[in-house]
C-alpha positions as CSV (number, residue, x, y, z in Angstrom):
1,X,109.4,87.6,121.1
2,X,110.5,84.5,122.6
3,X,108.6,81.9,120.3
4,X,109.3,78.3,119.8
5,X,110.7,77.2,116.3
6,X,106.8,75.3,115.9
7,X,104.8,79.5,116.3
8,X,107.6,80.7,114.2
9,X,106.2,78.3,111.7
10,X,102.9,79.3,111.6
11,X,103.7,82.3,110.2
12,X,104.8,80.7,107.2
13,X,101.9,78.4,106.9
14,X,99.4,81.4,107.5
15,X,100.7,83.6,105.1
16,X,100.9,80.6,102.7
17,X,97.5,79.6,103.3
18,X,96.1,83.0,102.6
19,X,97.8,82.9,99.2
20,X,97.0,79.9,97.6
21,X,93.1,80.4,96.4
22,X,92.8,84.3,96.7
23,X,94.8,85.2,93.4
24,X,92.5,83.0,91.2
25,X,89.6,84.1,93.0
26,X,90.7,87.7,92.6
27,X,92.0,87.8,89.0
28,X,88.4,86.6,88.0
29,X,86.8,89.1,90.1
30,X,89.2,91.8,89.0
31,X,88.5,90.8,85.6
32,X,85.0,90.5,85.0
33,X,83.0,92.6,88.1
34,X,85.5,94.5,89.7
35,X,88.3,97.0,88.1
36,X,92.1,96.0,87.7
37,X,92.6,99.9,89.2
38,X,90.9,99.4,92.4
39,X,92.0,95.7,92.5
40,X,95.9,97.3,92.4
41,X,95.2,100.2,95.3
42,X,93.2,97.9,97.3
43,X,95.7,94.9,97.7
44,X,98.4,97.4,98.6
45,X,96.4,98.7,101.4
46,X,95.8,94.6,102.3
47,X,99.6,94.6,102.3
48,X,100.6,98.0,103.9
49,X,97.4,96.5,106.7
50,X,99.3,93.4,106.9
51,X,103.1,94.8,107.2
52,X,101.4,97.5,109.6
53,X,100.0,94.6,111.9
54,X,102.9,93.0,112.0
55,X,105.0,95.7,113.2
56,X,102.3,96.4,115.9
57,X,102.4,92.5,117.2
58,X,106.4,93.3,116.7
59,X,105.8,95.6,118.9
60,X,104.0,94.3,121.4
61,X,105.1,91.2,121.4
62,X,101.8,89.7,120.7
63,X,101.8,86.8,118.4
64,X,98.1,86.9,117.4
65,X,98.6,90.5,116.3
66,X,101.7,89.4,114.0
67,X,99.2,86.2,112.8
68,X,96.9,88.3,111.7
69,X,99.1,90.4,109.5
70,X,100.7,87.5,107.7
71,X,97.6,86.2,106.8
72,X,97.0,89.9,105.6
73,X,100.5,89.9,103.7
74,X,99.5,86.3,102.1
75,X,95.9,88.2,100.8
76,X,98.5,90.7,99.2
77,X,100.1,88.1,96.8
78,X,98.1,88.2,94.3
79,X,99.2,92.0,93.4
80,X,101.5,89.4,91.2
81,X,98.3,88.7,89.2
82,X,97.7,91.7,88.7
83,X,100.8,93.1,88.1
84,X,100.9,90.2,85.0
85,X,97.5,91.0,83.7
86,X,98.7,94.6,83.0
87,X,101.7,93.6,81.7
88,X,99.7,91.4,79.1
89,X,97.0,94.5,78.5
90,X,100.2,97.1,77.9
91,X,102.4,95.1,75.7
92,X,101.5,93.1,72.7
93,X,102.2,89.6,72.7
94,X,105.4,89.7,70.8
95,X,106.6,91.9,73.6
96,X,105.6,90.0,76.3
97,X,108.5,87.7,77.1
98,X,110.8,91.1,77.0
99,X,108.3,92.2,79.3
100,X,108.4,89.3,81.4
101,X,112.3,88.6,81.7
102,X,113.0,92.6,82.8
103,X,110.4,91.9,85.5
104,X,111.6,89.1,86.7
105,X,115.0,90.6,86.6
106,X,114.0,93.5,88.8
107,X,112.6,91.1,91.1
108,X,116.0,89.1,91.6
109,X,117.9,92.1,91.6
110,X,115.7,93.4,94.3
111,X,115.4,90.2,96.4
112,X,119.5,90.1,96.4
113,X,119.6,94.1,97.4
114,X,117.4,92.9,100.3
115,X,119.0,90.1,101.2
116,X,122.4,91.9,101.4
117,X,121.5,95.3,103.0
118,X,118.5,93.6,105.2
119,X,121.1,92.8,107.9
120,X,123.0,95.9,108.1
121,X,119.5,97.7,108.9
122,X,118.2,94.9,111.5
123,X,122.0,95.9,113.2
124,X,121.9,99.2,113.2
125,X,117.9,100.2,113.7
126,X,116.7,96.9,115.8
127,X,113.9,95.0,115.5
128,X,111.1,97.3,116.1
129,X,112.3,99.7,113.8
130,X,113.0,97.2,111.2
131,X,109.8,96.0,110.8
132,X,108.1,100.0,110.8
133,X,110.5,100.6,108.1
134,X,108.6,97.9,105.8
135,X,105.6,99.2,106.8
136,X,106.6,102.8,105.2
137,X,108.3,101.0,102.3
138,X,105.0,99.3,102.0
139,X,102.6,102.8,102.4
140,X,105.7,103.9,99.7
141,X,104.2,100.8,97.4
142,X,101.1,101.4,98.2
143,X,101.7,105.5,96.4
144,X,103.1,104.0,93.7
145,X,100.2,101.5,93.1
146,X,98.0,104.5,93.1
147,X,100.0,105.8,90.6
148,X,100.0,102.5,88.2
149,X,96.6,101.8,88.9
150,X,96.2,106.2,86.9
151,X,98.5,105.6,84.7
152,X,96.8,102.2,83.9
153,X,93.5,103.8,83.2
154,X,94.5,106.2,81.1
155,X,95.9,103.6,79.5
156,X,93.1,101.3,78.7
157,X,91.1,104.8,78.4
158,X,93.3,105.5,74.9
159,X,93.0,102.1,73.9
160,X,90.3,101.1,71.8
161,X,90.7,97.5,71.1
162,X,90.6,96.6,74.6
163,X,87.7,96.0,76.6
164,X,88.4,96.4,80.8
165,X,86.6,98.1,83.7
């Protein structure tokens, strides 16, 4: 796209921004007004929005396009929160750091998959498609969430000791 090393920085920053105060904001709202469900399938459509803006400034090569979808992709990070309060409603707290270290070894694992095989794909598919392809991995995320977010209310619906929307 032909941007200096200060633009490519502001894609950091934005996405950074747009994470620091929505995942408080959102885990109290997802909490008490708001389900965890829709909470779950709506910030994976934030994210799939943000990846799918991306590609299309990728595309084009228009930076404010790509802007836009980072901040979109930094809205998305708090599908961490939410991912940790179902963790806590699912197991009991004895279970919980079991819980919590398998997740967290998934996520390395999948961060160094990514990291390895990122470049062979970049090589082989370019640019353009590179960035399209984590927007269908994210639509593929975004499926799943739909999934968690049913399999999450059946859940709490068979529980009786817990109280969430």
């Amino acid at each position: 796209m032909g941007i200096n090393d200060s633009q490519f920085n502001y894609y950091y920053s934005l996405k950074s921004l747009s994470s620091i105060i929505p995942p408080i904001l959102m885990a109290t709202l997802a909490h008490n007004r708001l389900s965890v469900k829709n909470f779950l399938i709506g910030l994976s459509l934030i994210c799939a929005i943000g990846q799918g803006l991306f590609a299309i400034g990728i595309s084009k090569a228009d930076q404010q396009f790509c802007l836009v979808g980072r901040f979109f992709i930094g809205l998305s990070d708090a599908l961490t929160v939410m991912q940790q309060t179902i963790m806590c409603l699912w197991f009991p707290s004895s279970q919980l750091p079991y819980a919590f270290g398998l997740m967290l070894f998934l996520v390395k694992a999948v961060r160094t998959t990514n990291d390895n095989f990122a470049p062979m794909f970049y090589n082989q598919i370019g640019l353009q498609s590179y960035f399209w392809l984590g927007f269908c991995i994210c639509l593929f995320s975004t499926f799943c969430s739909y999934i968690l977010a049913q399999l999450h209310e059946s859940v709490i619906s068979g529980s009786s000791s817990i109280e969430v929307k």
